[in-house]
N, C-alpha and C positions, 0 to 999 in steps of 0.2 A: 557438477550440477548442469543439467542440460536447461539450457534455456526452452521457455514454452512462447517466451514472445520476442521473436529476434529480427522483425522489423520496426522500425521508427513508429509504424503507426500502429502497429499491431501491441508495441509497448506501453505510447501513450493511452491507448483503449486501457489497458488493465491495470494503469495507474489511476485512471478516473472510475473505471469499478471496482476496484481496492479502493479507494478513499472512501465511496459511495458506504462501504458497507464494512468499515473499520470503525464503525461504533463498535460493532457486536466484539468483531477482536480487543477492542479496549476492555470493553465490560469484561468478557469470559478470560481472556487471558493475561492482560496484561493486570487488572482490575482498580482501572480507575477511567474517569472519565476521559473524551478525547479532549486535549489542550486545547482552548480558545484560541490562544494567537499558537502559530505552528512556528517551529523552530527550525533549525537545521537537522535537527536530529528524528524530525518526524521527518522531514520532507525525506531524507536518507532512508528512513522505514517504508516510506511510501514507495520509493525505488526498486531499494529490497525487494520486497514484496510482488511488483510488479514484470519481475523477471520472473518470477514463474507462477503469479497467478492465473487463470485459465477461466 
């Protein structure tokens, strides 16, 4: 997997625009709404995510 964001702040950016627009991923993909309180297991997705979103 190559990383798309592989400095500190280049990371945290795509972790805050991944969250911003992980509604829609909830709806379409996962299909249910985003969790009100976040867990370990979203913040983990949130990560995920953030290593190669662009």
């Amino acid at each position: 997997m190559e990383l798309q964001n592989p400095s500190t702040s280049d990371f945290v950016d795509a972790s805050a625009r991944w969250t911003k627009s992980m509604v829609g991923f909830f709806k379409n993909v996962i299909g249910e709404p985003v969790p009100e309180v976040p867990d370990w297991a979203l913040i983990a997705a949130i990560f995920r995510a953030a290593v190669v979103y662009e």
